[in-house]
PDB file of N, H, CA, C and O in Angstrom:
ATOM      1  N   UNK A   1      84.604 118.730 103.719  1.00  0.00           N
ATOM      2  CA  UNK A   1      85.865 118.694 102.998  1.00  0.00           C
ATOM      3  C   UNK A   1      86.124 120.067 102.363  1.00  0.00           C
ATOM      4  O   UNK A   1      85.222 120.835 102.029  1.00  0.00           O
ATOM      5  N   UNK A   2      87.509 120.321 102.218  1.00  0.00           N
ATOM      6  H   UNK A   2      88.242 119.697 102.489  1.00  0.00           H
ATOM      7  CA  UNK A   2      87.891 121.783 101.914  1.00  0.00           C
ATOM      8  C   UNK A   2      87.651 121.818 100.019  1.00  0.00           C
ATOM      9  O   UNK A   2      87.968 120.899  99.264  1.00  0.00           O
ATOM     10  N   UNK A   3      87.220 122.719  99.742  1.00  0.00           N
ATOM     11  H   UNK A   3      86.963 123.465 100.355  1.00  0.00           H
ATOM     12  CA  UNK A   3      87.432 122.957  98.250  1.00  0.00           C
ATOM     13  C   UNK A   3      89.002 123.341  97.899  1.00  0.00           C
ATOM     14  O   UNK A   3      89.731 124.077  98.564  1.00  0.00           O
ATOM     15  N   UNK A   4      89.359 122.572  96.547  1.00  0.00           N
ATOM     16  H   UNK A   4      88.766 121.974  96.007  1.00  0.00           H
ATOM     17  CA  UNK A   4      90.410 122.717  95.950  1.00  0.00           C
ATOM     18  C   UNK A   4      91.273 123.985  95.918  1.00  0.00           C
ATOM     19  O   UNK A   4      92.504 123.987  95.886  1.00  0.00           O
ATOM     20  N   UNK A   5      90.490 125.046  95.929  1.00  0.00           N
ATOM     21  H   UNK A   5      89.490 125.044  95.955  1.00  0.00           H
ATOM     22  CA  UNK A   5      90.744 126.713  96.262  1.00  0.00           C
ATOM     23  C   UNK A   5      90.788 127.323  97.369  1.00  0.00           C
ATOM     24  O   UNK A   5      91.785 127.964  97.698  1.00  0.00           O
ATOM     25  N   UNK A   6      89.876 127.237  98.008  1.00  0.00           N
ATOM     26  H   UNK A   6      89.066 126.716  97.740  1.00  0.00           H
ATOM     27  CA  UNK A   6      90.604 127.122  99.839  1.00  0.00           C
ATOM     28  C   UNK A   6      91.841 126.455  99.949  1.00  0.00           C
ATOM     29  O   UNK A   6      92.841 127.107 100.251  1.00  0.00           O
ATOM     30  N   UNK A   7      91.909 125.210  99.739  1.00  0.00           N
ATOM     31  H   UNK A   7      91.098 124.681  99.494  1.00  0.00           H
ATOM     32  CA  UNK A   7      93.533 125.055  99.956  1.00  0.00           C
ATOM     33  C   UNK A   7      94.394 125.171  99.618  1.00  0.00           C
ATOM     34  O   UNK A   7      95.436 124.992 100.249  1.00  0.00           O
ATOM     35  N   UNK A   8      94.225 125.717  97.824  1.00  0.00           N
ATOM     36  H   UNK A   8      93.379 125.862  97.312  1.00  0.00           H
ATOM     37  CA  UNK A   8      94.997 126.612  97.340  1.00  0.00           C
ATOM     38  C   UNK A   8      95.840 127.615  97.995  1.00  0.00           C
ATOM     39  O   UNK A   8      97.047 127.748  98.198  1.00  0.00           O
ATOM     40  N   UNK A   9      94.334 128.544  98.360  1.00  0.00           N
ATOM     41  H   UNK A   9      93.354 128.436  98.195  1.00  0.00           H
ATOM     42  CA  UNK A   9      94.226 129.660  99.063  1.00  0.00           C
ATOM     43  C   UNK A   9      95.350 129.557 100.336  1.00  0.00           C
ATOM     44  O   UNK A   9      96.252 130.356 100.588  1.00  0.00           O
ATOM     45  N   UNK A  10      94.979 128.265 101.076  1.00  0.00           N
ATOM     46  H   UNK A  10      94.246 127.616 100.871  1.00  0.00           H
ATOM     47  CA  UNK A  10      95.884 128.432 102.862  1.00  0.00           C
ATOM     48  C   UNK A  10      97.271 127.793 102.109  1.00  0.00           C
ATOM     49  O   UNK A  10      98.298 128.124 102.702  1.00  0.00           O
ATOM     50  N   UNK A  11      97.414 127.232 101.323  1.00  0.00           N
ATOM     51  H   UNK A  11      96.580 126.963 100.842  1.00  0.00           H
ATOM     52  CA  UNK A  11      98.806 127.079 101.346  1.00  0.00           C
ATOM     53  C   UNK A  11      99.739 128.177 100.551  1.00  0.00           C
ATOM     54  O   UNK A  11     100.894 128.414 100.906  1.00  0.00           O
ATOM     55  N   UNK A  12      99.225 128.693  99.649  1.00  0.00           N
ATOM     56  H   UNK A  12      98.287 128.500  99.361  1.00  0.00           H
ATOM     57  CA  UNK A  12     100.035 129.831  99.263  1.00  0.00           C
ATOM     58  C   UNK A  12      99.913 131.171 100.525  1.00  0.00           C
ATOM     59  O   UNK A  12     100.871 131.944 100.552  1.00  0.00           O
ATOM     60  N   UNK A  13      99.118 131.340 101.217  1.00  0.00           N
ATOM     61  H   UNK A  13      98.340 130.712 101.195  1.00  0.00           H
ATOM     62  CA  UNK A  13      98.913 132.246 102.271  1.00  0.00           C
ATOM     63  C   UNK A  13     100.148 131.719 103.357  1.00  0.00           C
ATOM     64  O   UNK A  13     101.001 132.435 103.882  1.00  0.00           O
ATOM     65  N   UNK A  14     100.002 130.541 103.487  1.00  0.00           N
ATOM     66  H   UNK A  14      99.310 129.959 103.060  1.00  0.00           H
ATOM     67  CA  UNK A  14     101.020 129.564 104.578  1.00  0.00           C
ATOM     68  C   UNK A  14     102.660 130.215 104.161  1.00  0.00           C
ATOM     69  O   UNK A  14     103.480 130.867 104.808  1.00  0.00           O
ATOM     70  N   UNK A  15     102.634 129.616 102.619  1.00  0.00           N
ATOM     71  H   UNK A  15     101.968 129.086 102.093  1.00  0.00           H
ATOM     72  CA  UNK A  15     104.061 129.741 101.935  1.00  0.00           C
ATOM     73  C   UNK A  15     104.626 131.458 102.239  1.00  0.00           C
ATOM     74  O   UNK A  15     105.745 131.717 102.682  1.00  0.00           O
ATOM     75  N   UNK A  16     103.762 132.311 101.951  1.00  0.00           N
ATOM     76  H   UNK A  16     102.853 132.101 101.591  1.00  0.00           H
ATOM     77  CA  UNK A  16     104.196 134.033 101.767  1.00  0.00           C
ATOM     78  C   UNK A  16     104.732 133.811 103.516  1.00  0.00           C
ATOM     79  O   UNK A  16     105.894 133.573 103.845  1.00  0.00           O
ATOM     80  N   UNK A  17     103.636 133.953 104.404  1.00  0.00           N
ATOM     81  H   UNK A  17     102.692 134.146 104.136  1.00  0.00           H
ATOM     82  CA  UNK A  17     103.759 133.884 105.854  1.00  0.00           C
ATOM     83  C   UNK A  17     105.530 133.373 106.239  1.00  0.00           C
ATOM     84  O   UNK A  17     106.268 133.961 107.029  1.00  0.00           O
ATOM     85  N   UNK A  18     105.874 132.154 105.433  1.00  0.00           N
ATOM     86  H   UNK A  18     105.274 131.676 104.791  1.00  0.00           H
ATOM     87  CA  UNK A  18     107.429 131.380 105.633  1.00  0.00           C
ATOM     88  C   UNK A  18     108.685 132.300 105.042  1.00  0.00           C
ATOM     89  O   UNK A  18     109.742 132.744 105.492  1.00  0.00           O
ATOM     90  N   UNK A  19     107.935 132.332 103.719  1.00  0.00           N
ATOM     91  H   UNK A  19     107.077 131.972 103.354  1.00  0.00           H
ATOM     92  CA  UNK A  19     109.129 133.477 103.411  1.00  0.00           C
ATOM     93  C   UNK A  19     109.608 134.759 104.328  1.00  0.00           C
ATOM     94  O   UNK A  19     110.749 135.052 104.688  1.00  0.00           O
ATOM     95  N   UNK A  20     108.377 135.417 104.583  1.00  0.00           N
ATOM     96  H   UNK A  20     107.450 135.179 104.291  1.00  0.00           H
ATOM     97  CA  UNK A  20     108.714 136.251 105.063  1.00  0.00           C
ATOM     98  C   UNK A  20     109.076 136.661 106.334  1.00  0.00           C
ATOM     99  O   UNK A  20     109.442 137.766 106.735  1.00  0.00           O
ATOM    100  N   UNK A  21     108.846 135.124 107.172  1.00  0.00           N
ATOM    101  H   UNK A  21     108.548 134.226 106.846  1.00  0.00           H
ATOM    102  CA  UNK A  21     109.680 134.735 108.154  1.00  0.00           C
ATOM    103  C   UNK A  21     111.296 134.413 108.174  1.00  0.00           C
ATOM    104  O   UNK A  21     112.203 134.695 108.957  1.00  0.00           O
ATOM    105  N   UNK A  22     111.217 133.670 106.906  1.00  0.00           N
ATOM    106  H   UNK A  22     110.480 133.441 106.270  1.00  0.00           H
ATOM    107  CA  UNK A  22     112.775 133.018 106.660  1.00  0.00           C
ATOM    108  C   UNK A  22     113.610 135.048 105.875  1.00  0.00           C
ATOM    109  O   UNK A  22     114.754 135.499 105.919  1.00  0.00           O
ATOM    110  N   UNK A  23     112.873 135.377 105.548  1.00  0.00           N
ATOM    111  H   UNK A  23     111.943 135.011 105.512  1.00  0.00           H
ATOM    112  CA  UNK A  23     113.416 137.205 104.825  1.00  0.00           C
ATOM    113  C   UNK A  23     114.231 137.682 106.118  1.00  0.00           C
ATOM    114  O   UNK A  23     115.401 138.032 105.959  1.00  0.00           O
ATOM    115  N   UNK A  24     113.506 137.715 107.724  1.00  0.00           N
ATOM    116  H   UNK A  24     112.556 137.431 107.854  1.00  0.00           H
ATOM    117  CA  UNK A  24     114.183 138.171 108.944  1.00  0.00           C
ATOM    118  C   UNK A  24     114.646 137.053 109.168  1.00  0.00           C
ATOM    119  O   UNK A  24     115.745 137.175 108.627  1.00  0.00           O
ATOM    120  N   UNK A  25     114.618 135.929 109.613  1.00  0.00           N
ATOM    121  H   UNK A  25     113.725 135.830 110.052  1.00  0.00           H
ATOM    122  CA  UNK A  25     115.571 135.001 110.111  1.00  0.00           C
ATOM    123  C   UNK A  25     116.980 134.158 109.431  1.00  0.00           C
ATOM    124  O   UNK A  25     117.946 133.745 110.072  1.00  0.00           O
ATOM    125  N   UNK A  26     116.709 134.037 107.655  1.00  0.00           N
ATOM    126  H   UNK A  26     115.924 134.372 107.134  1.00  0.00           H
ATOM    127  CA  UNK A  26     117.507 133.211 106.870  1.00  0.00           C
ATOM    128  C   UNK A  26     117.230 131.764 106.992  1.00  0.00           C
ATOM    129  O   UNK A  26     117.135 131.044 105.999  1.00  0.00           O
ATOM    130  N   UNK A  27     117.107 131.357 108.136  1.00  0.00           N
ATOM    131  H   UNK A  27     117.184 131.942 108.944  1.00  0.00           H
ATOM    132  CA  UNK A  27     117.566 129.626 108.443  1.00  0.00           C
ATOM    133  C   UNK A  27     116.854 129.499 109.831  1.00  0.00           C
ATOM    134  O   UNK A  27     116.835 130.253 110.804  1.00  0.00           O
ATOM    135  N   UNK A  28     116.349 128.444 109.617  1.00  0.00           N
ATOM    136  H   UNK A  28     116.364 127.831 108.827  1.00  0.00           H
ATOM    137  CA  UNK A  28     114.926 127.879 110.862  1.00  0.00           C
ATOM    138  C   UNK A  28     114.665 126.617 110.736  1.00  0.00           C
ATOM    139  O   UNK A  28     114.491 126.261 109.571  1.00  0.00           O
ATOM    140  N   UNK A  29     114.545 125.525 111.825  1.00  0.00           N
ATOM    141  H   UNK A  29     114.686 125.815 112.771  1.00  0.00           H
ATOM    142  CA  UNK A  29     114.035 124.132 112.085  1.00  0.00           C
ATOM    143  C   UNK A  29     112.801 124.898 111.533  1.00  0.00           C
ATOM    144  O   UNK A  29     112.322 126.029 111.443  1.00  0.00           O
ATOM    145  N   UNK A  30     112.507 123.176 111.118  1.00  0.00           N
ATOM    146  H   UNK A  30     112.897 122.258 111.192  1.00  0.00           H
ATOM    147  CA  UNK A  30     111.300 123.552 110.690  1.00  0.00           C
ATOM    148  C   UNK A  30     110.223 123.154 111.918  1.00  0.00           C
ATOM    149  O   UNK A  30     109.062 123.331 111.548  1.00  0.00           O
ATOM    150  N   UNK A  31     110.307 122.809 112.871  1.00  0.00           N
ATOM    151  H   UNK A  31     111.250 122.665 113.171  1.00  0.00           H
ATOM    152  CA  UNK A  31     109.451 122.004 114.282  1.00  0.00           C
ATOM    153  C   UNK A  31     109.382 123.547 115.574  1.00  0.00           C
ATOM    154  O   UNK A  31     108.577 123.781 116.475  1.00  0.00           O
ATOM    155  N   UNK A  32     110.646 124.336 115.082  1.00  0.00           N
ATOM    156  H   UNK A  32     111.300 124.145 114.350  1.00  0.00           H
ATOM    157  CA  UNK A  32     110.309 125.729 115.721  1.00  0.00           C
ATOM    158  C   UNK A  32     109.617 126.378 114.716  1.00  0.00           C
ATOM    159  O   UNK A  32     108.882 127.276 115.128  1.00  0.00           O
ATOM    160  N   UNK A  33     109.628 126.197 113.536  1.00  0.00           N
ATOM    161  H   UNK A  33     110.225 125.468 113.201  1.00  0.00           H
ATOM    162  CA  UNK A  33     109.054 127.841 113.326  1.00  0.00           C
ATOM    163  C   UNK A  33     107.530 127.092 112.502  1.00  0.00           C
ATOM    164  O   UNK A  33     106.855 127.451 111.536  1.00  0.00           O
ATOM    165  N   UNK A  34     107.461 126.090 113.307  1.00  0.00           N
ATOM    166  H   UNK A  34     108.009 125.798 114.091  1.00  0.00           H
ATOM    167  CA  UNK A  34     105.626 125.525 113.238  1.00  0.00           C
ATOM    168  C   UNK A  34     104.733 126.329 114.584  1.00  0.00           C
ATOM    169  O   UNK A  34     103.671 126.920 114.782  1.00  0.00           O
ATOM    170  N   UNK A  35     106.108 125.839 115.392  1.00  0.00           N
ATOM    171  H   UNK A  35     106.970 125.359 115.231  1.00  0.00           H
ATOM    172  CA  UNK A  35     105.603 127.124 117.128  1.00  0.00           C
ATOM    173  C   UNK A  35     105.664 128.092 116.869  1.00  0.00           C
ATOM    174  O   UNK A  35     104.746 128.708 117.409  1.00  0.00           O
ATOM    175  N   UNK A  36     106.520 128.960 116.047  1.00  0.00           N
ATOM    176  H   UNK A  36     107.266 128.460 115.608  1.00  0.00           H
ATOM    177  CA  UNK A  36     106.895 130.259 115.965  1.00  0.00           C
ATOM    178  C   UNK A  36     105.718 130.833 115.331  1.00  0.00           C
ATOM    179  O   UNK A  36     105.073 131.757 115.828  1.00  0.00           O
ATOM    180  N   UNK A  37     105.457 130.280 114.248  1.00  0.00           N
ATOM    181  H   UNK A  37     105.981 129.530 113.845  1.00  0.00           H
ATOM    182  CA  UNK A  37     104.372 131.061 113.670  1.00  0.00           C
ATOM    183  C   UNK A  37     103.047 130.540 114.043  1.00  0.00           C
ATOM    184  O   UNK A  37     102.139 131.102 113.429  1.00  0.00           O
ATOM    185  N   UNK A  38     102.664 129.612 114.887  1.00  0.00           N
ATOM    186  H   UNK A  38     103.401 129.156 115.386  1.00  0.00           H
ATOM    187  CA  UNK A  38     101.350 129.321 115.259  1.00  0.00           C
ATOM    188  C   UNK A  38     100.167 128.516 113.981  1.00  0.00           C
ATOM    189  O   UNK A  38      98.976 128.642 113.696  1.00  0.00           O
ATOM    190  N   UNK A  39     101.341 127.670 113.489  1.00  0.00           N
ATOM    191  H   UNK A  39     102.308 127.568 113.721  1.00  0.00           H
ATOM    192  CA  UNK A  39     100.575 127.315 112.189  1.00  0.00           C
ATOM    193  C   UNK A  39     100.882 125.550 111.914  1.00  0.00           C
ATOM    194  O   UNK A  39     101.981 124.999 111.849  1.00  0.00           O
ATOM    195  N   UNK A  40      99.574 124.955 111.793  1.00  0.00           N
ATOM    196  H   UNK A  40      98.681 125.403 111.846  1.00  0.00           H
ATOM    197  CA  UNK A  40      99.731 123.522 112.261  1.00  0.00           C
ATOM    198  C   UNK A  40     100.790 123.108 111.021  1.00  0.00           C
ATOM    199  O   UNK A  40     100.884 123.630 109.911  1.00  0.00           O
ATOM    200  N   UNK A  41     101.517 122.045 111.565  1.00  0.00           N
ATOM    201  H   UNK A  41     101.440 121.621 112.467  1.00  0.00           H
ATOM    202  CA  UNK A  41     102.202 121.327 110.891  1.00  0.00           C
ATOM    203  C   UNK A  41     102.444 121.304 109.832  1.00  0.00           C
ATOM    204  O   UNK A  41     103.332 121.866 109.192  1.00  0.00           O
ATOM    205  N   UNK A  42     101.350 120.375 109.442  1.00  0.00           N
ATOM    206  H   UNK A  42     100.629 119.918 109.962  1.00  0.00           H
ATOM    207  CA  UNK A  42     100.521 120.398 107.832  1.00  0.00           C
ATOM    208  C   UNK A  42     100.881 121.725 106.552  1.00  0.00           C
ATOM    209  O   UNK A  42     101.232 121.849 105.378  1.00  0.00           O
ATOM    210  N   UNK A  43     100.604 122.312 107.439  1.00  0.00           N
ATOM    211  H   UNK A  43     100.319 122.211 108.393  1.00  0.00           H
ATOM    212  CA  UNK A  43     100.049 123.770 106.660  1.00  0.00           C
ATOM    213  C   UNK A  43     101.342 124.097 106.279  1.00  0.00           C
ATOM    214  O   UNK A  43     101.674 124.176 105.096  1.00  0.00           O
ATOM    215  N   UNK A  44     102.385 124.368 107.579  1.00  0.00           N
ATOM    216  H   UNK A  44     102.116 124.304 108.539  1.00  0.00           H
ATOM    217  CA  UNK A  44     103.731 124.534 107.253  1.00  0.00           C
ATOM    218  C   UNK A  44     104.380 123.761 105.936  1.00  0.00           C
ATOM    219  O   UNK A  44     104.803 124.209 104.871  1.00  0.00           O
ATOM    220  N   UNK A  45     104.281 122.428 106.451  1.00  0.00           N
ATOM    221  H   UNK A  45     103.937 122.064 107.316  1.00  0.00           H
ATOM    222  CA  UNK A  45     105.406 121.523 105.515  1.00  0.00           C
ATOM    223  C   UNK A  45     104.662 121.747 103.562  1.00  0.00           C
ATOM    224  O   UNK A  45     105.301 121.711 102.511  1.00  0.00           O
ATOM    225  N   UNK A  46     103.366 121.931 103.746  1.00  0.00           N
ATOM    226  H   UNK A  46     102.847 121.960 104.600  1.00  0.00           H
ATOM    227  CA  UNK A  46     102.870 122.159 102.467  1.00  0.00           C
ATOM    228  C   UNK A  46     102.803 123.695 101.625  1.00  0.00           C
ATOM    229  O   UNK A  46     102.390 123.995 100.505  1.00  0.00           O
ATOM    230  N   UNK A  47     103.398 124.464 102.705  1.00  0.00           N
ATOM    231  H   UNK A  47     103.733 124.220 103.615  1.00  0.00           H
ATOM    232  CA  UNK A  47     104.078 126.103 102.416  1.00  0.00           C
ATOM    233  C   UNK A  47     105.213 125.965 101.912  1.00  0.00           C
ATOM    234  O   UNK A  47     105.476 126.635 100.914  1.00  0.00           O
ATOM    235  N   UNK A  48     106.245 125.021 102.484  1.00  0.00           N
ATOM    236  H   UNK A  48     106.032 124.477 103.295  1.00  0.00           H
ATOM    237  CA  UNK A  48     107.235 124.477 101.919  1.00  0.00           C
ATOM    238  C   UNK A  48     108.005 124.242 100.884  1.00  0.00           C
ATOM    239  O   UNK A  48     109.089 124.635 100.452  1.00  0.00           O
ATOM    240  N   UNK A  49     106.992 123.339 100.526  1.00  0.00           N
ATOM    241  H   UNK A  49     106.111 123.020 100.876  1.00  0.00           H
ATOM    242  CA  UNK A  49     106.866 122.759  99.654  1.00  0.00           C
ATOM    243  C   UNK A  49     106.698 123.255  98.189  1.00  0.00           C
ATOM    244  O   UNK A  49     107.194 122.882  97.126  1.00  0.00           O
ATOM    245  N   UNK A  50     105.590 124.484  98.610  1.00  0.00           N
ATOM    246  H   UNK A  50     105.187 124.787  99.474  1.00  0.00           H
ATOM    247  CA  UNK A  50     105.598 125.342  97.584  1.00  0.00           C
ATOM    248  C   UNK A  50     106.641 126.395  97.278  1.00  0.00           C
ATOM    249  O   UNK A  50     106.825 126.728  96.108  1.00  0.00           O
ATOM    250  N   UNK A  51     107.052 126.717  97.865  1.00  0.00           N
ATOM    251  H   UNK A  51     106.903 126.446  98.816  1.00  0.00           H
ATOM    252  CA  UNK A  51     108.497 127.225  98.264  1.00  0.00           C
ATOM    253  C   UNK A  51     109.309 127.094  97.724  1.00  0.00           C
ATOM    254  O   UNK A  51     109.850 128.024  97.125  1.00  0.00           O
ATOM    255  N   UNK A  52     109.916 125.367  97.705  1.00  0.00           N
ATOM    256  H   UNK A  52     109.477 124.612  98.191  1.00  0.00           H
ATOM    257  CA  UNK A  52     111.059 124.392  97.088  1.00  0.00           C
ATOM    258  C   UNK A  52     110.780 124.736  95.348  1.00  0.00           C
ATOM    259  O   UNK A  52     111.584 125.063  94.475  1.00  0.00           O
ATOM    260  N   UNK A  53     109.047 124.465  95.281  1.00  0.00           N
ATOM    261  H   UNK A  53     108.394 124.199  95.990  1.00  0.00           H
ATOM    262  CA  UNK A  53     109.147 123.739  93.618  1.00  0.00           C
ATOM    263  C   UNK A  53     109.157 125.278  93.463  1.00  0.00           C
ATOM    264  O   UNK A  53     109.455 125.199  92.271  1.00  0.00           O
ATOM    265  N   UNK A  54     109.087 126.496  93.651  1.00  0.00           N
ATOM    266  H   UNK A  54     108.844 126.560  94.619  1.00  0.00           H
ATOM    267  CA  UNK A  54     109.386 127.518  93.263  1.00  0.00           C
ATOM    268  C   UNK A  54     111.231 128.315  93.204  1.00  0.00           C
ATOM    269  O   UNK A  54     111.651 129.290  92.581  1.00  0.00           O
ATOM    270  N   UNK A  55     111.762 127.575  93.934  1.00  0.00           N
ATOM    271  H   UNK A  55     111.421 126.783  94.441  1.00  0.00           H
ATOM    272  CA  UNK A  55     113.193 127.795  94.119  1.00  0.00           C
ATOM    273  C   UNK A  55     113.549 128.411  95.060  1.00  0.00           C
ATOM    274  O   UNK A  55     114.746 128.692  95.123  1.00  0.00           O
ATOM    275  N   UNK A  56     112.722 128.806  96.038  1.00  0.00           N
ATOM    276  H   UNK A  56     111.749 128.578  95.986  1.00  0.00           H
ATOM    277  CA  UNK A  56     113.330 129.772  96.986  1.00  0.00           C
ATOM    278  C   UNK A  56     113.491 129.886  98.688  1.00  0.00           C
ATOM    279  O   UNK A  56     113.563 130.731  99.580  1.00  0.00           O
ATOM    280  N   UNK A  57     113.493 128.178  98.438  1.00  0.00           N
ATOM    281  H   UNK A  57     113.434 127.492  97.713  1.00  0.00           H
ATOM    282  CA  UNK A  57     113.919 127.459  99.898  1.00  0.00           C
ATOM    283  C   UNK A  57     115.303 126.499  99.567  1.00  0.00           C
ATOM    284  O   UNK A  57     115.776 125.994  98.549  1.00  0.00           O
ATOM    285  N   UNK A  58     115.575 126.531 100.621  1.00  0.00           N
ATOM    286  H   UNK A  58     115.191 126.941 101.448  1.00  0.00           H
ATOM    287  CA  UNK A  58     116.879 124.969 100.089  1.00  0.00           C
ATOM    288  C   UNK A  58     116.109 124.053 101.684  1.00  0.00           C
ATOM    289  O   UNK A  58     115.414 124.511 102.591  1.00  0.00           O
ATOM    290  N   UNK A  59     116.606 122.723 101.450  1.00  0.00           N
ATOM    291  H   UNK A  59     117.171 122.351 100.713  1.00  0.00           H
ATOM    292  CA  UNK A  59     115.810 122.098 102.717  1.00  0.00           C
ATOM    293  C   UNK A  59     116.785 121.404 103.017  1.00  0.00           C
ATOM    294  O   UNK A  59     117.334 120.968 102.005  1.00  0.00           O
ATOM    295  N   UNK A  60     117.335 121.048 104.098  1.00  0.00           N
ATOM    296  H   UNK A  60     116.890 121.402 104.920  1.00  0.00           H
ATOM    297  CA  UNK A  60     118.467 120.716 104.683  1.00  0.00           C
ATOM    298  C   UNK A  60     118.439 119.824 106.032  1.00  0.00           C
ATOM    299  O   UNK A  60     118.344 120.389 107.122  1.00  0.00           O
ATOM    300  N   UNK A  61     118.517 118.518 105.939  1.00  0.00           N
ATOM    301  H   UNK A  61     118.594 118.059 105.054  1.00  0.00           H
ATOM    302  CA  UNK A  61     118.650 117.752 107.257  1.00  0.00           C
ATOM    303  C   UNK A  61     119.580 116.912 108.390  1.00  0.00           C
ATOM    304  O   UNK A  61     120.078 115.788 108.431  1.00  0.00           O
ATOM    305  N   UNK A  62     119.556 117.529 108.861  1.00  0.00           N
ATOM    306  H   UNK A  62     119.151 118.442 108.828  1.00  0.00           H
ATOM    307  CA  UNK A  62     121.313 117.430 109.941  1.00  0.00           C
ATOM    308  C   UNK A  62     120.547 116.438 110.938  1.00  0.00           C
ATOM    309  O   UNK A  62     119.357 116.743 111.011  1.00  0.00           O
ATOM    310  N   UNK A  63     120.784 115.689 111.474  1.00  0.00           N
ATOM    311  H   UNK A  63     121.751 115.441 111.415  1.00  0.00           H
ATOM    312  CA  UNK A  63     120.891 114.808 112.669  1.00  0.00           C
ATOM    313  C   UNK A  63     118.779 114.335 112.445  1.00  0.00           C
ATOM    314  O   UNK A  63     118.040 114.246 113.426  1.00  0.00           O
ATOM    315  N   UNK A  64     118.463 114.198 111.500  1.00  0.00           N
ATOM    316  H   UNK A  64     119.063 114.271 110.703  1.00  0.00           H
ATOM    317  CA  UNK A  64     116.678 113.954 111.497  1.00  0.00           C
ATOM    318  C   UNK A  64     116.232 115.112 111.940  1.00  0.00           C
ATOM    319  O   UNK A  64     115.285 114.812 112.667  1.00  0.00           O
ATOM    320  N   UNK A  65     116.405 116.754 111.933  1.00  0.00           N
ATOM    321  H   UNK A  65     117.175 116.998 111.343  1.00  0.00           H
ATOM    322  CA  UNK A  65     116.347 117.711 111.876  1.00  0.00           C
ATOM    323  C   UNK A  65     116.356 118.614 110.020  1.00  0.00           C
ATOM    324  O   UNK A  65     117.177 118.792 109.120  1.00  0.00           O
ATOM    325  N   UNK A  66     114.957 118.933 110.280  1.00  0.00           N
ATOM    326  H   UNK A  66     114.290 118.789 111.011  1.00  0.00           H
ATOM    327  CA  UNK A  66     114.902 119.657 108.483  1.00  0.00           C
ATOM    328  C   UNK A  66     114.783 121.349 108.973  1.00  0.00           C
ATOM    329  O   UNK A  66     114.061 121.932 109.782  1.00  0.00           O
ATOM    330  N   UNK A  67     115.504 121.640 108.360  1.00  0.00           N
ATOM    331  H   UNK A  67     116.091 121.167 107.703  1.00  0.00           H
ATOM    332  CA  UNK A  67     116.079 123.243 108.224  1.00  0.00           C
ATOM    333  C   UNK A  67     115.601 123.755 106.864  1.00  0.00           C
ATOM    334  O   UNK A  67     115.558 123.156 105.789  1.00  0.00           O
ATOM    335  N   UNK A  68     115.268 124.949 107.156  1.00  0.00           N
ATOM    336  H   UNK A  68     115.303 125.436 108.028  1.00  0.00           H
ATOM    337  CA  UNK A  68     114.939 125.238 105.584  1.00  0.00           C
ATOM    338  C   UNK A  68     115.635 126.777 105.752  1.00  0.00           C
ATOM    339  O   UNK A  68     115.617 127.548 106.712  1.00  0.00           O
ATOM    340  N   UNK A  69     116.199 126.884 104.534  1.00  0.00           N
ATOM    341  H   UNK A  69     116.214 126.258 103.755  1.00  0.00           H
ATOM    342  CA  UNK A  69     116.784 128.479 104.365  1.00  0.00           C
ATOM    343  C   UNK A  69     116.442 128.905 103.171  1.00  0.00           C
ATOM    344  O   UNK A  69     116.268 128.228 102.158  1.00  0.00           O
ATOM    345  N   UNK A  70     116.319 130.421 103.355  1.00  0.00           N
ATOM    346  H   UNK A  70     116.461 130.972 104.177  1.00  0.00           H
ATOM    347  CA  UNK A  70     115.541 131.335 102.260  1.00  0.00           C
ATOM    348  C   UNK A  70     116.927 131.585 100.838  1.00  0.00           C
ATOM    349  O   UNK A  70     118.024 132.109 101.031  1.00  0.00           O
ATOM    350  N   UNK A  71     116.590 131.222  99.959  1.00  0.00           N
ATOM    351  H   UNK A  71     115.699 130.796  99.801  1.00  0.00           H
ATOM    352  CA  UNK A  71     117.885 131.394  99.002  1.00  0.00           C
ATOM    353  C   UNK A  71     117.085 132.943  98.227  1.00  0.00           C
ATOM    354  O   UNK A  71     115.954 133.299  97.896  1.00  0.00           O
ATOM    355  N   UNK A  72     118.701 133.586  98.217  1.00  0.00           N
ATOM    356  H   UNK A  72     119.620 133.296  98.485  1.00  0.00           H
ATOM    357  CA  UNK A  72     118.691 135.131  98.060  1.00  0.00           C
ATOM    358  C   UNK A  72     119.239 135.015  96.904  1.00  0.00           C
ATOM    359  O   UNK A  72     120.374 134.614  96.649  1.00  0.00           O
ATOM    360  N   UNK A  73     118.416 135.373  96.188  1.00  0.00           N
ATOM    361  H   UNK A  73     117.493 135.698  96.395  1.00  0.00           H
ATOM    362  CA  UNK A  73     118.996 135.791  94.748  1.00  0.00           C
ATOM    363  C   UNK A  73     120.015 136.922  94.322  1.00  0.00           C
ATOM    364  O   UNK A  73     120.321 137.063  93.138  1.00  0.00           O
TER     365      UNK A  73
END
């Protein structure tokens, strides 16, 4: 089992990795840019996540499709 800090560790590592994907792109499914960046599922949606409770995703779902876009201050 992972220690509390390792997964600390991969999900804030996960989250920077999204931003700075969503910095060049703006707006991305979230089911491509799990392929895009080569990063399981999991890892993604809990990068996310951290993301949201920080303010600097909006999450958006059109047709059972979740989109997430980078909000620019």
């Amino acid at each position: 089992m992972a220690k509390v800090d390792d997964v600390s560790e991969m999900v804030g590592s996960t989250a920077g990795k999204i931003w700075a994907f969503l910095d060049q792109n703006e707006s991305y499914g979230v089911s491509k840019m799990v392929k895009v960046l080569q990063i399981e599922d999991k890892w993604v949606q809990r990068g996310i996540g951290w993301l949201a409770l920080e303010g600097k995703v909006f999450i958006s779902i059109v047709n059972r499709a979740e989109t997430i876009t980078l909000i620019r201050e």
